[in-house]
N, C-alpha and C positions, 0 to 999 in steps of 0.2 A: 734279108727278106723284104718283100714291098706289098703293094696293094695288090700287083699283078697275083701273088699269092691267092688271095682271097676271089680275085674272077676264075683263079684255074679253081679253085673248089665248085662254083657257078659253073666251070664250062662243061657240057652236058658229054662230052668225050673224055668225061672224068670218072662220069659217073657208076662205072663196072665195078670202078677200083678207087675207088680215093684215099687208101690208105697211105701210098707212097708219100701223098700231099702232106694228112697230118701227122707222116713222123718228120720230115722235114718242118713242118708248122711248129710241132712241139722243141724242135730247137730255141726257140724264143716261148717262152711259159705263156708269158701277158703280151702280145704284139698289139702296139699302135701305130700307126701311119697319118701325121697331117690331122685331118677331121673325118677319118673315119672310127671304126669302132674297136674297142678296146677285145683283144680275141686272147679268149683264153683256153686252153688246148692240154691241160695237162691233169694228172686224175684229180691229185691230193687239191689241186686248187682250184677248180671246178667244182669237188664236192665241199669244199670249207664254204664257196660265195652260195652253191646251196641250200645254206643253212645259213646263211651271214645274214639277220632283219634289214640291213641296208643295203640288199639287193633288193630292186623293187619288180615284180611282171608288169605294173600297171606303165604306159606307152604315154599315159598323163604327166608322169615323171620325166620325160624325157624332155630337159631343159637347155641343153648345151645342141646346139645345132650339127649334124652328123649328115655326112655321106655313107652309108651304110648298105653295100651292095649283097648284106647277106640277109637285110629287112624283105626284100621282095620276094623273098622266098616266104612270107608269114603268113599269107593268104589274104592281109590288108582289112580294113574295118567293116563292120555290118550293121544292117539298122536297127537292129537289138540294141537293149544293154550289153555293155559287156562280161563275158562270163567271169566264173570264177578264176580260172586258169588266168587271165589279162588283170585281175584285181590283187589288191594286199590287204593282210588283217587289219580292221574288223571283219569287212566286207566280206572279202575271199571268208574266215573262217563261216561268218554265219550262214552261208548260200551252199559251200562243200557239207557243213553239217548237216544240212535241214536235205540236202541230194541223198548223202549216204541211210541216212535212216530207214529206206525200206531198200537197200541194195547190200547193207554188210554191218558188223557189230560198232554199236553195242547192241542195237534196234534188231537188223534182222543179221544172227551173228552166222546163221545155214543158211543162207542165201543163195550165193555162189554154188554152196556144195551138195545142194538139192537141185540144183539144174540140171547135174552130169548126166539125169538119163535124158534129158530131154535135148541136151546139147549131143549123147552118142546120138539120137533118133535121127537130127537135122543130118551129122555126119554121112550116116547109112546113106540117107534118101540120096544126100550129093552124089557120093560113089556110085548108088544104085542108077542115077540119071548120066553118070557118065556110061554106064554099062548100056542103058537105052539108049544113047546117042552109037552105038555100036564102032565105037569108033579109038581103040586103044593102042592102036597104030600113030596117032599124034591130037595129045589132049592140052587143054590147054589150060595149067593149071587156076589159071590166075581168073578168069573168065565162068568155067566150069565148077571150081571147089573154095578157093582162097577168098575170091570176094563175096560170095552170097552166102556162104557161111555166118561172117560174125554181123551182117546186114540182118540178116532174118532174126539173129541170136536178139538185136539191140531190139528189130520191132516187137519181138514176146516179150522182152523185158519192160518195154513203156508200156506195153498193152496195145499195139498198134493192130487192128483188125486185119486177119487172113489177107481180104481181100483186097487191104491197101498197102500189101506188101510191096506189089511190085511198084505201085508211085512212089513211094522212101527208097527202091533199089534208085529209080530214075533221078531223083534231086539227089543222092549220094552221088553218085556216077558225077554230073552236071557241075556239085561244087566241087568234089574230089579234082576235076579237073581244072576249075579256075584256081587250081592251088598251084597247076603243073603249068611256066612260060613256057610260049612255044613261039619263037624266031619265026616262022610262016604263018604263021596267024596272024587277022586284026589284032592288034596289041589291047581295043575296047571288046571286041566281040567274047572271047571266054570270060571277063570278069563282069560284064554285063549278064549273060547267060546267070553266073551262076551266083547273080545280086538277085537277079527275079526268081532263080530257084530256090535262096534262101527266104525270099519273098513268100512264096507259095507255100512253104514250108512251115513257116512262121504262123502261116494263116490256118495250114492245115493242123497244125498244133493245139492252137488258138480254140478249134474248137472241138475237138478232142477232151480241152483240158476244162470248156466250160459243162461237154458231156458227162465227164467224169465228175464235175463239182456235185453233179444235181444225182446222179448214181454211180458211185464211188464204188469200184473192185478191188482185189488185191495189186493189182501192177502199180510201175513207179509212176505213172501220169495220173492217177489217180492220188497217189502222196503229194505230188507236187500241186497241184490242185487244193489239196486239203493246207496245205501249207498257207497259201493265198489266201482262207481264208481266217489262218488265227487272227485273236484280239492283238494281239504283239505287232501284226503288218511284218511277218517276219521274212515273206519272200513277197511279191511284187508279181501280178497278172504275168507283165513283159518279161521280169527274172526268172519266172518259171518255163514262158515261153523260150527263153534264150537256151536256158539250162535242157531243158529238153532237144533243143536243136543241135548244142554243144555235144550232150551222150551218142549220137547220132554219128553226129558226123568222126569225135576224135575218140569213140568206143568202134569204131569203124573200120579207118583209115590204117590206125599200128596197128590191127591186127593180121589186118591183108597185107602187110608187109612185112608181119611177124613169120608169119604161117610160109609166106610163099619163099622170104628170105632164108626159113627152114629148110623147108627143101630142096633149097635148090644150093646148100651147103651139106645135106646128106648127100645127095646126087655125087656131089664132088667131093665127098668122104664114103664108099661105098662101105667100107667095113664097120663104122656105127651106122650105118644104115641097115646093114646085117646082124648088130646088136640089139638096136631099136625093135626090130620085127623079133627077134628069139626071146625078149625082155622089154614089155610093154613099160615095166618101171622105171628103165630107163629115160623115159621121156621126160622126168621134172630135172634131174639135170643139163639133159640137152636143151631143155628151152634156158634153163639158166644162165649157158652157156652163149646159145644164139643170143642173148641179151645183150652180152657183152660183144660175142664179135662181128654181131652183123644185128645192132642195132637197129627196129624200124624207125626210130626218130633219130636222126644223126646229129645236130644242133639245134639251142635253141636261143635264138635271135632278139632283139631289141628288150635287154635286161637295163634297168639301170640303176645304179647311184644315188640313195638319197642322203649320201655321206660322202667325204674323204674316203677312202678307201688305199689300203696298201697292199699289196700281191705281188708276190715273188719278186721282192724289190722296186717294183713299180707303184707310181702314186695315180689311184684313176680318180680324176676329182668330181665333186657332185654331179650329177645331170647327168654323168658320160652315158655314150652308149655303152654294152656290154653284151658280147655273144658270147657262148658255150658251147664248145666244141665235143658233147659230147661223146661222139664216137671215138674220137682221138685219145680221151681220158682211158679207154675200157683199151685199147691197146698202147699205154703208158709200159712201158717197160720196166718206172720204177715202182710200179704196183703189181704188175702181171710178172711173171715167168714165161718166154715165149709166146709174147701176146700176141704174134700174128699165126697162131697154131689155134686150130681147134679141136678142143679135148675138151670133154663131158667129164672128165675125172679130176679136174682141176681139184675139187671140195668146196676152197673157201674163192668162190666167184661174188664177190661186192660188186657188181657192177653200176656202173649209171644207167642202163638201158630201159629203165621205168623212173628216170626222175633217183632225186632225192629230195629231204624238207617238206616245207609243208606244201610243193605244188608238186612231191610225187604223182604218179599215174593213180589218177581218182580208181581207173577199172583193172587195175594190176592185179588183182586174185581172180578175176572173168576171163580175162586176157590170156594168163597163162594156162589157164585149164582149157579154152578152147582150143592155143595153141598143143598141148600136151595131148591131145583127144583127136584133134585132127591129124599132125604128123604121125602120132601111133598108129592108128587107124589106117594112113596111106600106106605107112612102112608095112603091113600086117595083110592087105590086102592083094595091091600092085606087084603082077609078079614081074620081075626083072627091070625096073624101070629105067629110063635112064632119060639124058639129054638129048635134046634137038640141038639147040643152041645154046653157046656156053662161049663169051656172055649173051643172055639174051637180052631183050630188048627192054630199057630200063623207063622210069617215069624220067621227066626233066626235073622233077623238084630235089632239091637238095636235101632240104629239111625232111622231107617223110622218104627218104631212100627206099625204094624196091622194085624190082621187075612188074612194067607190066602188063608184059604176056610172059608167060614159062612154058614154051614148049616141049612136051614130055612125051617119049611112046614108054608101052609096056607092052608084055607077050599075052596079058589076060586081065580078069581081076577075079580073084580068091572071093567067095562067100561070105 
């Protein structure tokens, strides 16, 4: 195997299917080429570095000079601090703690699980606006339900006003996109675009968060505010600021890839999709499932080294780089049974598709319940549905994998 490998993961005529790539990848466990980056591609040793303290996320680490053509896929630096996801403990733990406090226990332990009506209500409204749009001859799912869904869900959660909803749809949209190359573009114009929309975003945060200082609600911009101003100095004006831009954008992005990469794996499984709808309970396996086989994070890129390290025979030394292939891990063969099958009946699904260790998915208990609430809901509603295009038409980015348009007709929609 060679580097070419790793550009056909990048070539965006890959992207329907890239599985064929990492069962080939995972013939070689740990692959390095030259000076590029150390890939590793297989479950058990994927989830050990994990967990391993001398795997670092922080990119400060990275001492050994690399050619790394799957870093461009990371969405590149911002003029924040960096968040917690890019930092190592201390750091990281004191900034994920002082976030999770008003979002999940030990602080607000019903959090999540007091949102469900309010997260069916958003549901409804979506559906109800696709049915105003009168138009179920060809919807689109990605456009109409997948993305304004967990957008709106993250503005009620920081407490972001009715009215400025639709500006956080617009700087989503804007970075979302300088995340995805695009070969006919300025190669400055999208990450330019979506420097200044993190800009504006920052700013619009900014004062948000000095409104909340002076009268403080229940929502999390309001906590993070308050954080700012303990005696301790425990979170930082700009860290609050980042961290708030961070829940935005990557409480966002997996889940409109989660949701849309759902269905459009019912679609192509029509009989748990006729499960789904007879047995709404069905839905927490199936999301457990879509976790492992149609991950919306596929890889995660520029890991590295603040040690010797030895894996599957291989010595990766201080500095290196280190990517994670984790979609490749969750169809391992010597962890799965028939891992390119999908089956909701598996049981015991450990997947990697929310992270493991401590830079797991900060919003993984949000995430799976909007996903479980929305494919329910479609399955339940949508009579006959089915595909336009198959495959349809995919994002370029590697790293956040999913369609995005999903063409879809149905004969109605159910009450």
């Amino acid at each position: 195997m060679s580097r070419a490998m790793l550009r056909q993961i990048l070539d965006y005529s890959h992207r329907a299917d890239p599985y064929p790539l990492y069962e080939e990848l995972r013939r070689t466990p740990v692959f390095h080429d030259e000076d590029g980056p150390y890939v590793v591609s297989t479950y058990y040793e994927i989830r050990s570095l994990l967990h391993d303290p001398r795997i670092s996320s922080d990119p400060r680490n990275l001492t050994q000079p690399s050619s790394d053509p799957l870093a461009q896929e990371d969405g590149g630096d911002s003029a924040l601090p960096p968040v917690f996801l890019k930092l190592d403990p201390p750091d990281h733990d004191r900034l994920r703690a002082i976030t999770n406090r008003p979002f999940g226990p030990p602080h607000s332990p019903r959090k999540v699980h007091d949102m469900r009506g309010e997260l069916g209500g958003i549901v409804s409204g979506l559906i109800e606006g696709i049915v105003d749009a009168g138009s179920p001859e060809r919807i689109d799912l990605v456009d109409q339900f997948s993305y304004p869904f967990p957008v709106t869900v993250i503005c009620r959660l920081l407490g972001v006003p009715p009215e400025d909803e639709l500006r956080f749809h617009g700087w989503a949209d804007t970075i979302a996109a300088g995340l995805d190359p695009d070969p006919d573009a300025d190669p400055t114009e999208r990450p330019k675009a979506a420097a200044d929309a993190q800009m504006e975003l920052g700013m619009y945060l900014a004062g948000l968060i000095g409104e909340r200082r002076k009268e403080p609600g229940e929502d999390m911009l309001s906590q993070l505010a308050a954080a700012t101003d303990d005696p301790d100095g425990s979170m930082s004006a700009l860290e609050a600021i980042s961290t708030a831009a961070l829940l935005l954008i990557a409480g966002h992005e997996t889940t409109v890839n989660l949701i849309t990469n759902g269905m459009l794996t019912l679609l192509r499984h029509p009989e748990v999709l006729r499960r789904l709808r007879e047995d709404p309970q069905l839905s927490v396996p199936i999301v457990e499932e879509l976790l492992r086989y149609e991950p919306p994070v596929q890889l995660l890129p520029r890991r590295s080294t603040i040690d010797d390290i030895e894996v599957a025979g291989v010595n990766i030394p201080k500095g290196a780089t280190v990517s994670l292939i984790l979609a490749s891990g969750n169809r391992d063969p010597k962890r799965f049974e028939n891992p390119d099958r999908f089956d909701p009946d598996r049981g015991d699904i450990q997947h990697l598709g929310l992270g493991s260790g401590i830079h797991s998915c900060f919003g993984a208990p949000l995430a799976r319940l909007e996903a479980q609430l929305a494919l329910g809901e479609l399955a339940r509603r949508l009579e006959n549905p089915r595909l336009l295009e198959d495959p349809p038409p995919y994002r370029r980015n590697a790293v956040l994998r999913g369609p995005r348009h999903l063409p879809i007709a149905c004969d109605g929609i159910r009450p």
